[in-house]
C-alpha positions as CSV (number, residue, x, y, z in Angstrom):
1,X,0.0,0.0,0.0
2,X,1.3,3.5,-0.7
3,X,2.5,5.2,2.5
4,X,1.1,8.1,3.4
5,X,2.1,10.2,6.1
6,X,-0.5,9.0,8.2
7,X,0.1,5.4,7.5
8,X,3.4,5.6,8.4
9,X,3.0,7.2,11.4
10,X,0.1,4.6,12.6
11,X,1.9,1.7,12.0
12,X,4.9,3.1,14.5
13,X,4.9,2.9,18.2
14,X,7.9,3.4,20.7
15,X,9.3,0.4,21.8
16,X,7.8,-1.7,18.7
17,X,10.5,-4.5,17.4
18,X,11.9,-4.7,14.2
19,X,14.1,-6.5,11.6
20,X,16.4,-4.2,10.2
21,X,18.0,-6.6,6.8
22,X,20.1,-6.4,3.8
23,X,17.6,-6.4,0.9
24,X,19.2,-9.8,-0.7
25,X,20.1,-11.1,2.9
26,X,18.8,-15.2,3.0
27,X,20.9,-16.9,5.5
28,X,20.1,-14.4,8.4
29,X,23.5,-13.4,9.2
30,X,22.8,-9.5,6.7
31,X,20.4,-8.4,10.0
32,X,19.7,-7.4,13.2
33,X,17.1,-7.1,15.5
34,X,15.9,-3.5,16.9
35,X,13.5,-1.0,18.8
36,X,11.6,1.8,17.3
37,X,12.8,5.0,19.4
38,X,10.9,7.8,18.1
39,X,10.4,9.4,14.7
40,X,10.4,13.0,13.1
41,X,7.2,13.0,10.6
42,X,8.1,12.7,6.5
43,X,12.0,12.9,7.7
44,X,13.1,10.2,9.7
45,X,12.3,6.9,12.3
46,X,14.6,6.3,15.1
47,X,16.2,2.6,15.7
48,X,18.0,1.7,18.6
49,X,20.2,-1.1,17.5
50,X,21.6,-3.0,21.0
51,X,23.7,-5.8,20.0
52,X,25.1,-6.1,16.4
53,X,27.0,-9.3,17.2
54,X,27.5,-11.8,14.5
55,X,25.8,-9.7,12.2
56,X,27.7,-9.1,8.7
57,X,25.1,-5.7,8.2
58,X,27.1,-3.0,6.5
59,X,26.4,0.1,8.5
60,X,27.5,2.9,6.4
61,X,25.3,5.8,5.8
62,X,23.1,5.8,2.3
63,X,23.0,1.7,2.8
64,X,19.8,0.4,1.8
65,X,18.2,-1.9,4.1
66,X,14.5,-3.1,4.5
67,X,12.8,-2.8,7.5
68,X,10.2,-5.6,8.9
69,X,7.7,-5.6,11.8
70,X,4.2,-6.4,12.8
71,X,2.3,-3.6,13.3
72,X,-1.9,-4.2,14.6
73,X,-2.4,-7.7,12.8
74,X,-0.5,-6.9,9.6
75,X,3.3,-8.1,8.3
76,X,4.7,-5.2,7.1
77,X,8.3,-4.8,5.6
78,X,9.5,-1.0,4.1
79,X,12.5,-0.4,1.9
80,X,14.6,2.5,3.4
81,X,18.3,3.5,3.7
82,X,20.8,4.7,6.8
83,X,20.4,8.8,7.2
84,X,23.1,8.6,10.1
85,X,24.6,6.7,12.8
86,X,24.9,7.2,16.7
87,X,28.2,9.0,17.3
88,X,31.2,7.3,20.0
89,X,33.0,4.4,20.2
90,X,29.9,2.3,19.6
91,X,27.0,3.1,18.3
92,X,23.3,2.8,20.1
93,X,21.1,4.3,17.8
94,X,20.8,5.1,14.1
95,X,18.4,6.8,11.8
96,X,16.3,5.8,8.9
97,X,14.8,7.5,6.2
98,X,10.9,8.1,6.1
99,X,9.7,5.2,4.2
100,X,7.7,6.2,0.8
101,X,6.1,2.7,0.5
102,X,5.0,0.3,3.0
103,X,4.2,-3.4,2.1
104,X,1.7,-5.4,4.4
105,X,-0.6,-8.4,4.5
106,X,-2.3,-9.6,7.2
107,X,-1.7,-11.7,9.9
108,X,-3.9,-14.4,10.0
109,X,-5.0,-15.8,13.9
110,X,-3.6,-18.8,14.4
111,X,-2.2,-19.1,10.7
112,X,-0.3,-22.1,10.7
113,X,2.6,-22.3,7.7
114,X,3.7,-25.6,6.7
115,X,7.7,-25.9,6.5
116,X,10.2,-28.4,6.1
117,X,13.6,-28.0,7.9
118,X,15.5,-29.0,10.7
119,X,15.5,-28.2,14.5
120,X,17.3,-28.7,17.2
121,X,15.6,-29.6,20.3
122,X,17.2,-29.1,23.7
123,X,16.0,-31.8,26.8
124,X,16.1,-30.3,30.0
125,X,19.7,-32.5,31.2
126,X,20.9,-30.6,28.1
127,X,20.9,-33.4,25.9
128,X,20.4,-32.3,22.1
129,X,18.8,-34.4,19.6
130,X,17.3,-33.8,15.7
131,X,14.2,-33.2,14.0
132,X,12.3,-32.0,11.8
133,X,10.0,-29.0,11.7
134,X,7.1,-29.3,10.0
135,X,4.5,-26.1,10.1
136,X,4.8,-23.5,12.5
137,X,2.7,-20.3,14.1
138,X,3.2,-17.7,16.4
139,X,2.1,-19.7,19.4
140,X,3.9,-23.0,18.7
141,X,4.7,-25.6,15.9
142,X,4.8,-29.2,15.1
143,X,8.0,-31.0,14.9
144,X,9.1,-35.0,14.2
145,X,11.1,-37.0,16.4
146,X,12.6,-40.5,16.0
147,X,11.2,-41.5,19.6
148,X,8.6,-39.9,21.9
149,X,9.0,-37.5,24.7
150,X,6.5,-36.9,27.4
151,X,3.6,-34.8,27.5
152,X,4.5,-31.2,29.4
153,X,8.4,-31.6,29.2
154,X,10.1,-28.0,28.8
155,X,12.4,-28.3,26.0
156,X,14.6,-25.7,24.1
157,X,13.8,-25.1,20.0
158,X,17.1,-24.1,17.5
159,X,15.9,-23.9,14.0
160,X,17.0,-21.7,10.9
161,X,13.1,-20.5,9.0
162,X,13.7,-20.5,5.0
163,X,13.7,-17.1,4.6
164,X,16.4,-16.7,6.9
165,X,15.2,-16.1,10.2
166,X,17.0,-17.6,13.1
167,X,15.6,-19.0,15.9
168,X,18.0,-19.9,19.6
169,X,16.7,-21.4,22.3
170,X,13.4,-20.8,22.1
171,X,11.3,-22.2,25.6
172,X,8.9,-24.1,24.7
173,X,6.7,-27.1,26.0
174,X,5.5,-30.6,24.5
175,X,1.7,-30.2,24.4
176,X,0.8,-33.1,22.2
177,X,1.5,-36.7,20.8
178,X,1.4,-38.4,18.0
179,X,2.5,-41.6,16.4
180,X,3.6,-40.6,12.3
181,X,5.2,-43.0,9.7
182,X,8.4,-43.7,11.1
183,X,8.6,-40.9,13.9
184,X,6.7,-39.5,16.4
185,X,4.7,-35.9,15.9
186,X,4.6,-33.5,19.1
187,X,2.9,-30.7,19.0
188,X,4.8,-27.6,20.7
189,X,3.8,-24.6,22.5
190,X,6.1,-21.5,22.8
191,X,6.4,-20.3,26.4
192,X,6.5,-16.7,26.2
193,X,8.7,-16.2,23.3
194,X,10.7,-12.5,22.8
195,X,8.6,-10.0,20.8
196,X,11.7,-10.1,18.0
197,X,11.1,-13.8,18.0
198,X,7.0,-13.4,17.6
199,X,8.1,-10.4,14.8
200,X,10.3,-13.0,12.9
201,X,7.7,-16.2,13.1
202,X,4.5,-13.8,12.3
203,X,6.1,-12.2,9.3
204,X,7.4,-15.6,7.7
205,X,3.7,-17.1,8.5
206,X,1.9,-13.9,6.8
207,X,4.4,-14.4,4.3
208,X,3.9,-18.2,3.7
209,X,0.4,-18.0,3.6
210,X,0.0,-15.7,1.4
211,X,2.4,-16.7,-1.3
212,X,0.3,-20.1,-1.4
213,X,-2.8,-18.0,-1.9
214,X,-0.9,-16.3,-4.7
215,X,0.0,-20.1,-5.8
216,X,-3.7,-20.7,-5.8
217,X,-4.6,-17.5,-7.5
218,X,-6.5,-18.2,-11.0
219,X,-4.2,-15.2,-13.3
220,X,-0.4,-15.9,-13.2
221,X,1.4,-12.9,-11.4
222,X,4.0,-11.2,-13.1
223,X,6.3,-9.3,-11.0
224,X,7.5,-5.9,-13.0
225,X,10.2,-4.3,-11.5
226,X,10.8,-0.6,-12.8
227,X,12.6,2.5,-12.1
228,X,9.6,5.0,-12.8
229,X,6.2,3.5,-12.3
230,X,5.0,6.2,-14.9
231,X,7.0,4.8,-17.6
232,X,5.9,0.9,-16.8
233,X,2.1,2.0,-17.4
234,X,1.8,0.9,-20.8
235,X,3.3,-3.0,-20.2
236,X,1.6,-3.2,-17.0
237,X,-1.5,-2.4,-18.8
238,X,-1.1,-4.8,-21.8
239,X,-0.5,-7.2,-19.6
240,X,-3.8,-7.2,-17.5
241,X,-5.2,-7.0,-21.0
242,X,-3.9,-10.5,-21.2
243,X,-5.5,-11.7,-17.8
244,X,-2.1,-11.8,-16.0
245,X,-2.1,-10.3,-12.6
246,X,0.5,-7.6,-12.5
247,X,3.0,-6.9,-8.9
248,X,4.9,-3.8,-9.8
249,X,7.7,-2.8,-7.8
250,X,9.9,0.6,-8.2
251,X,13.2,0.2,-7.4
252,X,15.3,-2.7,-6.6
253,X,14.7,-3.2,-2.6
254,X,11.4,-2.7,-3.3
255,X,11.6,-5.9,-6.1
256,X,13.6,-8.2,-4.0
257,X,11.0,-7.8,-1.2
258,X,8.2,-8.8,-3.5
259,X,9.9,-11.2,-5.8
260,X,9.9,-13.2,-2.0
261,X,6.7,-12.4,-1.2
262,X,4.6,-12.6,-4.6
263,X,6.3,-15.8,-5.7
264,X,5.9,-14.9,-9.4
265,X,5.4,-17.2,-12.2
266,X,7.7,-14.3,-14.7
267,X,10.1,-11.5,-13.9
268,X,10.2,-8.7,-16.2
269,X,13.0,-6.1,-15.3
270,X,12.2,-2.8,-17.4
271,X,15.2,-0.4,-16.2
272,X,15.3,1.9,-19.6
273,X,18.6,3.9,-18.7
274,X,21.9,2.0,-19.3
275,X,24.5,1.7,-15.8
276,X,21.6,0.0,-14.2
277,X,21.9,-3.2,-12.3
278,X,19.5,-5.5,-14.8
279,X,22.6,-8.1,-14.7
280,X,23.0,-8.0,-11.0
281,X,19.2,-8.7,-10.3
282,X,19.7,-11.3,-12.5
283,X,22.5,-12.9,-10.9
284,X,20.6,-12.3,-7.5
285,X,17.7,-14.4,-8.8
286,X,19.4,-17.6,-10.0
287,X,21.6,-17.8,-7.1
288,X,18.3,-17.9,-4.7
289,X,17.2,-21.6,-5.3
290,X,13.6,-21.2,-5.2
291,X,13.9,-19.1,-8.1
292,X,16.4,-20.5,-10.2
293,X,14.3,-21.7,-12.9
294,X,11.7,-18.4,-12.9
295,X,11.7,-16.7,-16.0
296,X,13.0,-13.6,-16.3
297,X,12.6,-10.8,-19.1
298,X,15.2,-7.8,-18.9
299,X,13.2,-5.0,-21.4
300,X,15.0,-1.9,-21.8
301,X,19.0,-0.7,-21.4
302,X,22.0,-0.3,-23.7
303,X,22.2,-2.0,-27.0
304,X,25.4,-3.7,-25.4
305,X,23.7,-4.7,-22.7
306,X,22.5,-7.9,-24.1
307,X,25.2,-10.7,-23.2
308,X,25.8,-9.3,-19.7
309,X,22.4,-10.0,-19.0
310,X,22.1,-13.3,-20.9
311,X,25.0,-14.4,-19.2
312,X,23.9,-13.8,-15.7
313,X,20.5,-15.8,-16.2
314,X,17.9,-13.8,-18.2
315,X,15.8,-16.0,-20.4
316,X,14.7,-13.1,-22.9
317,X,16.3,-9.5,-23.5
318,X,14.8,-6.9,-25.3
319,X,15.9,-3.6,-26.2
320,X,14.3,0.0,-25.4
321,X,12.7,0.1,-29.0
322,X,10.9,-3.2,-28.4
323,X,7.1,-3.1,-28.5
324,X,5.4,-3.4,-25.7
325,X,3.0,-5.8,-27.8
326,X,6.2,-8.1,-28.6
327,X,7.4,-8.3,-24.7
328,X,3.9,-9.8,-23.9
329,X,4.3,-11.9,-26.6
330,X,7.0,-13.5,-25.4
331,X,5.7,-14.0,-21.6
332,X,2.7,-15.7,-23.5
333,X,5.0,-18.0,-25.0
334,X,6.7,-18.4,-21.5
335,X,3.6,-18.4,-18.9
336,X,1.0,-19.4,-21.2
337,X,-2.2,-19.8,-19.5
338,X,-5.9,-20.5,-20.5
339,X,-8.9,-17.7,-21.5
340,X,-10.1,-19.0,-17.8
341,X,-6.8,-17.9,-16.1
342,X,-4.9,-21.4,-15.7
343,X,-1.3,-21.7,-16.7
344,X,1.3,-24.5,-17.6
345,X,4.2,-25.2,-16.1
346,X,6.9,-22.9,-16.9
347,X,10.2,-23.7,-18.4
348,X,13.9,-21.2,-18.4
349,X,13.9,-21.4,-21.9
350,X,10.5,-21.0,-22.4
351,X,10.3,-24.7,-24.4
């Protein structure tokens, strides 16, 4: 939603945590956790950032970042960038700018996100043993153990959430039983968790649920990601024409944060001036495994632009001069979908 300043200004509140994160950060380690402090209206919000250990976040001024929190029932994640730091020998506090576009989708009560990775579960002698987490939610999750443990035990949760997020030693307690397959499924409840810990489980759940929603979604979604919305209008347009639902994102924080979010089935890159970063969005994508076989259009640029961007991963490159009729052409050929909204199965090469 477009941020107003009154928008902005409802969705902050002293003391309210946040996730302040590298916009192409996915192993957790490009973020930290911090406060809101205050805020000077259209200008500025104030972070106090109290421990920075172990983060690999560039703090320099002008560093773009992203900023995630849950604010009354929504997810919401802003792109930004560092106006200044806290002066001495360390640092407590540091500025943002005002946010111009704020991103949210609500949090669903007692959404429950279905995941796959491991955990870490902590007995209370301090033994450690494996397992697997399978769908979590604010208040708890569900997790798979070789053998059973009893009903009300407090245990200890370590577990790494796909879009980064890192989870240590969370408290929780066994609250059900199950016999599954080969293993035994226990259903866990948090005890109390920290409100950075509820900020980070929330806005991956949000995030889950609503990409599958998007997966369910009867138009395929192509995400457009543009330097001036103004000069996008005609594509977006022509698209919709064709019954495809149309994310568009200005800028490149702005894209990365949707491209996650939106789980397109196309990415079409229209940055018309040459010096842009087409090639490194590219090169972005295909390294991020979920997206490795997305297709992506790069429209617009230098006439020598062309085997940069090929080289880094774009399936299709098109010049400034191209149509706008022959760019939707070729996403036809490589989302095609039905008059009723279905679509195939993409491939890279668009075969």
């Amino acid at each position: 939603m477009k941020a107003d300043l009154d928008t902005v200004e409802r969705s902050l509140a002293v003391g309210r945590a946040v996730i302040m994160c590298e916009s192409d950060d996915t192993d957790g380690t490009g973020r930290v956790r911090g406060f809101i402090r205050g805020w000077q209206r259209g200008a500025y919000i104030l972070l106090d950032i109290p421990d920075v250990k172990g983060s690999t976040f560039p703090f320099r001024v002008n560093v773009a970042c992203v900023l995630r929190f849950i604010s009354d029932g929504d997810a919401c994640a802003c792109s930004t960038a560092i106006l200044d730091l806290g002066s001495g020998s360390h640092f407590s506090y540091l500025r943002v700018y005002w946010p111009s576009v704020i991103e949210s989708i609500r949090v669903r009560r007692h959404g429950r996100a279905p995941v796959s990775c491991s955990c870490t579960v902590k007995l209370p002698e301090g033994r450690e043993i494996e397992g697997e987490l399978q769908d979590i939610s604010a208040g708890g999750c569900r997790i798979v153990l070789k053998h059973s443990l009893p009903k009300d035990m407090p245990i200890s949760l370590t577990f790494d959430l796909p879009d980064g997020s890192v989870v240590r030693g969370l408290a929780s307690t066994v609250a059900s039983i199950a016999q599954v397959g080969n293993g035994v499924a226990h259903g866990i409840q948090f005890s109390d968790p920290d409100e950075c810990v509820v900020n980070d489980i929330e806005f991956f759940v949000a995030s889950t649920l609503a990409r599958l929603r998007g997966v369910e979604h009867e138009q395929p979604r192509i995400l457009l990601i543009t330097q001036d919305a103004r000069n996008a209008g005609d594509l977006k347009m022509s698209l919709k024409d064709r019954n495809y639902d149309v994310t568009l994102a200005v800028g490149v924080v702005d894209g990365f944060f949707s491209l996650r979010l939106a789980r397109p089935s196309a990415l079409v890159v229209a940055l018309a001036s040459e010096g842009t970063c087409s090639a490194d969005i590219c090169r972005y994508v295909r390294e991020t495994r979920q997206f490795a076989e997305l297709p992506i259009v790069v429209y617009g640029g230098g006439s020598g632009e062309e085997k940069q961007v090929m080289e880094a991963g774009a399936t299709k490159w098109f010049p400034q001069t191209t149509s706008v009729r022959d760019v939707c052409a070729a996403l036809e050929v490589l989302v095609p979908h039905t008059a009723d909204g279905e679509h195939a199965a993409f491939s890279r090469n668009g075969n």
